[in-house]
C-alpha positions in Angstrom: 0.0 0.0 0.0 3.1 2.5 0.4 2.4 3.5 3.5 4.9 1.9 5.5 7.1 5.0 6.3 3.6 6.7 8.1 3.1 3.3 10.6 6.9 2.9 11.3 6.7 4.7 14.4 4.3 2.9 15.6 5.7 0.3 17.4 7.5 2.3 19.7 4.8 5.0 20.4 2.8 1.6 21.8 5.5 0.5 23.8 6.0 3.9 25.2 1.8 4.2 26.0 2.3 0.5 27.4 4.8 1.6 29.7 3.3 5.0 30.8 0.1 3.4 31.3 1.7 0.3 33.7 4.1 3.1 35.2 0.6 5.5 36.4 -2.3 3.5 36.0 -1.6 -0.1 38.0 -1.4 0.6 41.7 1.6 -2.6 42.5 -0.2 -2.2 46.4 -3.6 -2.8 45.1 -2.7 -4.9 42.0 -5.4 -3.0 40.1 -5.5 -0.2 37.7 -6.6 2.7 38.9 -8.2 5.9 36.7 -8.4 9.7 36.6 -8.1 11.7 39.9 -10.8 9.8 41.9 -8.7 7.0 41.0 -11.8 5.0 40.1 -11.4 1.2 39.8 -13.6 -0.7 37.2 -14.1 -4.4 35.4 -13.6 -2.9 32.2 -10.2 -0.9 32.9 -8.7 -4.2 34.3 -9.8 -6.2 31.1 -8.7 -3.6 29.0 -5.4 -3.0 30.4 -4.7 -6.9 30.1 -6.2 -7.5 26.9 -3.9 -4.2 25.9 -0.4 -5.6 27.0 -0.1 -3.3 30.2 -0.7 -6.1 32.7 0.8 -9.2 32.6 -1.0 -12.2 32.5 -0.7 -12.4 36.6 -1.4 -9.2 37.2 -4.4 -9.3 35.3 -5.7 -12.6 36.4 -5.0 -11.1 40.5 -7.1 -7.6 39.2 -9.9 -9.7 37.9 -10.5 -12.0 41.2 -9.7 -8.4 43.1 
């Protein structure tokens, strides 16, 4: 398709999101992700954070029985 040189970045930019959102969102105490300034705690951010990459299988199989 020729568009290689616009999605070459892209690999790193989600590495660097994966690791911004393990660094700020998952709460290593708690073992569960934790979101905006209330810090609110939902199904759907756990699940989403796994199925995304930023937990680890462990961590998200600990946040969903949390």
């Amino acid at each position: 398709m020729g568009k290689e040189n616009e999605v070459k970045e892209i690999p790193a930019l989600v590495k660097r999101m994966t690791a911004a959102a393990s660094a700020n969102l998952y709460n290593k105490q708690t073992g569960l992700v934790e979101s905006g300034k209330d810090k609110q705690i939902s199904y759907a951010s756990q699940v989403w954070m796994l199925l995304g990459g930023v937990l680890t299988n462990t961590e998200g199989q600990k946040a969903l029985t949390k």
